[in-house]
N, C-alpha and C positions, 0 to 999 in steps of 0.2 A: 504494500500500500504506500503510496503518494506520500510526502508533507503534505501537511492540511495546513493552511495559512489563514490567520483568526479571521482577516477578511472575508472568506471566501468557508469558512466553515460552516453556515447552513446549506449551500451548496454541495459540500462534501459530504454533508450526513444525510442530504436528499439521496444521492448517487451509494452511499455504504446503505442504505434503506435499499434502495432498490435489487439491489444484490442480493442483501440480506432476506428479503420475499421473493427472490427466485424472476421478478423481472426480465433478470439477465444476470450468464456468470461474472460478467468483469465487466467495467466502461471505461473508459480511457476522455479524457475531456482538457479541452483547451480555450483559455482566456485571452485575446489580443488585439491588439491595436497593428496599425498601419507598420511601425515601425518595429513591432517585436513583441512577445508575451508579456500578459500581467500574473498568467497561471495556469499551470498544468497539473494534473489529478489521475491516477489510475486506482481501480481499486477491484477485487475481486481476481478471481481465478478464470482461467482458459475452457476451463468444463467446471462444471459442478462434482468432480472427483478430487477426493481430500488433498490429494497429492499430486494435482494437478499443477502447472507453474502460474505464480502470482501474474498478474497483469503490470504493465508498466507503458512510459509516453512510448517506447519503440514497438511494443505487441502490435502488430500488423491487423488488418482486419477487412474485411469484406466489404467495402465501400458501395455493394450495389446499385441501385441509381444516381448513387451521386457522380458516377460517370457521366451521365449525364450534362452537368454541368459542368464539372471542372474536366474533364478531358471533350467532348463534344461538340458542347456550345465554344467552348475555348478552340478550339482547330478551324471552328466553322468563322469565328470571330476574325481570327488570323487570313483566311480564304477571300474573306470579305475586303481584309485589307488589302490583301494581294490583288483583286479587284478579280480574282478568278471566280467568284461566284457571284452571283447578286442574290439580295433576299427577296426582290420580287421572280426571282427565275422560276418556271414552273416546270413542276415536276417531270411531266413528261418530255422536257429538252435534256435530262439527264438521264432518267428511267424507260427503255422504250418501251416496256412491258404494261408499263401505269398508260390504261387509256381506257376510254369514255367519255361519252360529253360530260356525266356528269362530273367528271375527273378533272375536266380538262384545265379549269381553272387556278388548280391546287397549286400552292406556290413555297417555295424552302422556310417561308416564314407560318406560312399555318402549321406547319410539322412542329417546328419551332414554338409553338405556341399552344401543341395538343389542340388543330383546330380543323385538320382536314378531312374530317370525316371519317377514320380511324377509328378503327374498335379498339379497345385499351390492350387486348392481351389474347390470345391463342398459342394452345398445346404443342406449335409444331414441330418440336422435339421427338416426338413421337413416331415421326415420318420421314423428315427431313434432315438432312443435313447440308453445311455450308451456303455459302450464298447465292448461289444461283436456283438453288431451290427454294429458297426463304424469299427472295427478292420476287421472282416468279410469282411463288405464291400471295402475298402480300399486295403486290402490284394487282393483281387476278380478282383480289376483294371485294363485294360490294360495298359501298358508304353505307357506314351506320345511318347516318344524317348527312344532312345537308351540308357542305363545306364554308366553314364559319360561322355557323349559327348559333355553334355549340364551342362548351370547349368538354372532351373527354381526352384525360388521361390517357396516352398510349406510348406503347412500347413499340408498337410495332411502327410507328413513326419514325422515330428515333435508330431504330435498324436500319432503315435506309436514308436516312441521314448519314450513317457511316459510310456506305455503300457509295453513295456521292462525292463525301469527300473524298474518299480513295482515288475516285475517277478523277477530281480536279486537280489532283494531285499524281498524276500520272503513273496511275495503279499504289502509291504510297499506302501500307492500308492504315488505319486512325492509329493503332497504339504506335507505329513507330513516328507517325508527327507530331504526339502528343508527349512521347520520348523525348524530341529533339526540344518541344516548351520545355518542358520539365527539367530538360539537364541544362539548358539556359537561364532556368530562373532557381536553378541550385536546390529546389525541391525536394531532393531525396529519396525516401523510399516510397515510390510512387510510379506502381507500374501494373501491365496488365502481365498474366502469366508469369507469377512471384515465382521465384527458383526455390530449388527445394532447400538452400540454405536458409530462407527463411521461415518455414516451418514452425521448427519448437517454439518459434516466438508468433508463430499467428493464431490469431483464436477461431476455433472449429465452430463451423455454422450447424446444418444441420446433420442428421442420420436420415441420411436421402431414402426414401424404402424403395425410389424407381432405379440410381443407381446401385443399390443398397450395401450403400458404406455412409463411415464418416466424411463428411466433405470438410475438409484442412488446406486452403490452400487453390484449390481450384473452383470457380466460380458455382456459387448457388444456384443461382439463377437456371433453371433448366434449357431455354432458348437460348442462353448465352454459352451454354455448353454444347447445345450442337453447334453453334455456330464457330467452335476452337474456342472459347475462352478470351475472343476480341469481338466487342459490338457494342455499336452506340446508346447501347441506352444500361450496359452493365459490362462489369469483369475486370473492372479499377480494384486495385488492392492498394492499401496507403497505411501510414503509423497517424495521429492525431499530429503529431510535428508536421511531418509532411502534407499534409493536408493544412494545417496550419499555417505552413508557408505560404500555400497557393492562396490564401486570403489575407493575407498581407500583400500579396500581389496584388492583389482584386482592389482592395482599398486604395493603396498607391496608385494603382492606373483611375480611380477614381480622382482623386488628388491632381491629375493629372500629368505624370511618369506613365511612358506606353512600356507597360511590363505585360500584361499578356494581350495587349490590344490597342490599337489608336483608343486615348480616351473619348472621343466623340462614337468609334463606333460600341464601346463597353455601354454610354450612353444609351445606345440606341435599344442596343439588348436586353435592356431592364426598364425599358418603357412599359407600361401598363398597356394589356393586350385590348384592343378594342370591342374583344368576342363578348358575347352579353354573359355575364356572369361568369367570366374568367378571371381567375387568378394571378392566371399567368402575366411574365414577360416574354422573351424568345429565350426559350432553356430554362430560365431560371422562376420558383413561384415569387410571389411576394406576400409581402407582411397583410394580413388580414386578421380580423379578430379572432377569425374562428384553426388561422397558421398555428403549424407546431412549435413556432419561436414566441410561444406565450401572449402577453398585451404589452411588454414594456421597449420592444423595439419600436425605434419611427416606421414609418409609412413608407422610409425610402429603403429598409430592408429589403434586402433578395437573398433565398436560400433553396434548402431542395432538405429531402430526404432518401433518406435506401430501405432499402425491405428488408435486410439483418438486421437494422436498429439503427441506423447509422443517417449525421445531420450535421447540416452546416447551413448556419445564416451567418449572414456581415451587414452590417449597419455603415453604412458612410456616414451618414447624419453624428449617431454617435460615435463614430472613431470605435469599431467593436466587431471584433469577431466571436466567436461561436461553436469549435467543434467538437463534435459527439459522437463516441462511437462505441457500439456494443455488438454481442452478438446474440440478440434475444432470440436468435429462432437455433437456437442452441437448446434441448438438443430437440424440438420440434418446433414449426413455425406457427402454432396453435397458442399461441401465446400474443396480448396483443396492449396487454399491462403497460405497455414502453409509450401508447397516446397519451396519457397523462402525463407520464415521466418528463418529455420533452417539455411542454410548457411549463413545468413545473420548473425546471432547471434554468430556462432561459429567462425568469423571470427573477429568480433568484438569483441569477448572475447582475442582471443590471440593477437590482438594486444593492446589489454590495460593490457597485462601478458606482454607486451614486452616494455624492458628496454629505 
């Protein structure tokens, strides 16, 4: 277990509570600003087995959707700049498989914004493998809805948003230019398909019963597994440091330093989506009353979350980051305790940030 620092100790005994009622084995948590930490916290064990290894800032962990964000929206940010993509481009000048009238209009930013008419989620693990049977498939879809009327939550958007950038990138696939940010902005342990030296130190998601092992290491996510363990919307592994880094980045490009993006187009990407009762920005959610980063971030928060437990907001307004990570679907993902945790936590940070 962590130093507990008398600031930050209701915080710490929210997160030793939630361990303690089986929540989650271990959580790993980080406090920071633009320029570097105010506090870092681990607590808890790797499994719920006595002799399991304590958890600590370097424990590794299953970043699930928050790929999303910080490797994704971050590649696609970069492309933008390069001026090799546009975000009104529609989809089918990249996809040639994506076609229909009603399709026809669908553009990189409704993906970006869970707005194209995408279903959230489908099995196809089950059948498929790699991406041209994924891509095929997906493209082949019918619209849930209407394109921007809604906004639903999808994954399978996000799939092919990787799928794109790889092309405008001339076959590049996403983890390795999301490699090249990463080792540029000194990030560290932040990567897709974690090598088996880091192991002992990563904490185990679930007992997959469709694999039927423990999964340590190699992505959750079950569409992100047949897809190889590289895909836009999962299969990021990261320490709370390292992920910590990346929003210290986030903030400083907001400040305006272009560390993962021109700051005009970071701007753009955390515009408020215009879809009627969307949350969204392009990639990233925002602060709402009913967000996982509790009621005491501003309005100008953007964050995201993953399905192992795992979260991160940053505040510009307040100069404040946020990161959270557990593995509550350890050792089943029927566990769903961690909704409250979240806001519980990020509330109880900003007010021991406040004066």
């Amino acid at each position: 277990m962590s130093r507990v620092s008398a600031r930050f100790e209701k915080v710490a005994n929210r997160l030793n509570q939630a361990v303690a009622s089986q929540i989650t084995p271990c959580a790993a948590l980080e406090v920071g600003h633009a320029s570097g930490t105010h506090w870092e916290y681990a607590c808890g064990r790797l499994t719920y087995e006595k002799d399991a290894r304590p958890a600590t800032p370097d424990t590794a962990f299953d970043l699930a959707s928050l790929t999303k964000v910080i490797s994704t929206t971050t590649v696609l940010m970069g492309l933008v700049d390069a001026g090799t993509i546009q975000l009104n481009d529609r989809l089918q000048q990249w996809l040639p498989s994506w076609r229909g009238r009603d399709k026809s209009a669908v553009t990189i930013t409704d993906l970006l914004e869970h707005a194209s008419g995408l279903t959230s989620h489908l099995p196809f693990h089950r059948d498929h493998r790699g991406r041209a049977e994924f891509e095929h498939t997906i493209c082949s879809l019918p619209l849930e809805y209407p394109p921007r009327s809604r906004s639903i939550y999808s994954d399978l958007g996000f799939i092919l948003l990787a799928f794109i950038a790889a092309d405008a990138s001339r076959g590049v696939a996403i983890d390795q230019q999301f490699a090249s940010i990463a080792d540029g902005l000194t990030l560290g342990d932040l990567r897709f398909r974690p090598p088996n030296a880091w192991r002992p130190r990563t904490a185990p998601t679930e007992v997959d019963p469709w694999r039927g092992r423990l999964l340590c290491g190699e992505v959750h996510d079950e569409n992100g597994w047949a897809l190889g363990g590289v895909a836009g919307h999962t299969g990021l592994f990261g320490t709370v440091r390292s992920v910590g880094r990346f929003a210290q980045a986030v903030l400083r490009t907001f400040s305006g330093e272009p560390k993962i993006a021109q700051p005009a187009t970071l701007a753009r990407f955390v515009e408020p989506s215009s879809v009627p009762g969307s949350s969204r920005a392009l990639g990233w959610d925002r602060m709402l009353v009913t967000s996982s980063c509790g009621h005491q971030l501003s309005e100008s928060a953007i964050g995201h979350t993953g399905f192992t437990g795992t979260s991160l907001w940053i505040d510009p307004q307040q100069n404040v980051y946020v990161v959270l990570l557990t593995n509550r679907v350890h050792p089943t993902r029927h566990n769903e305790a961690i909704l409250q945790l979240r806001p519980d936590i990020h509330d109880a940070v900003v007010q021991a940030l406040t004066p």
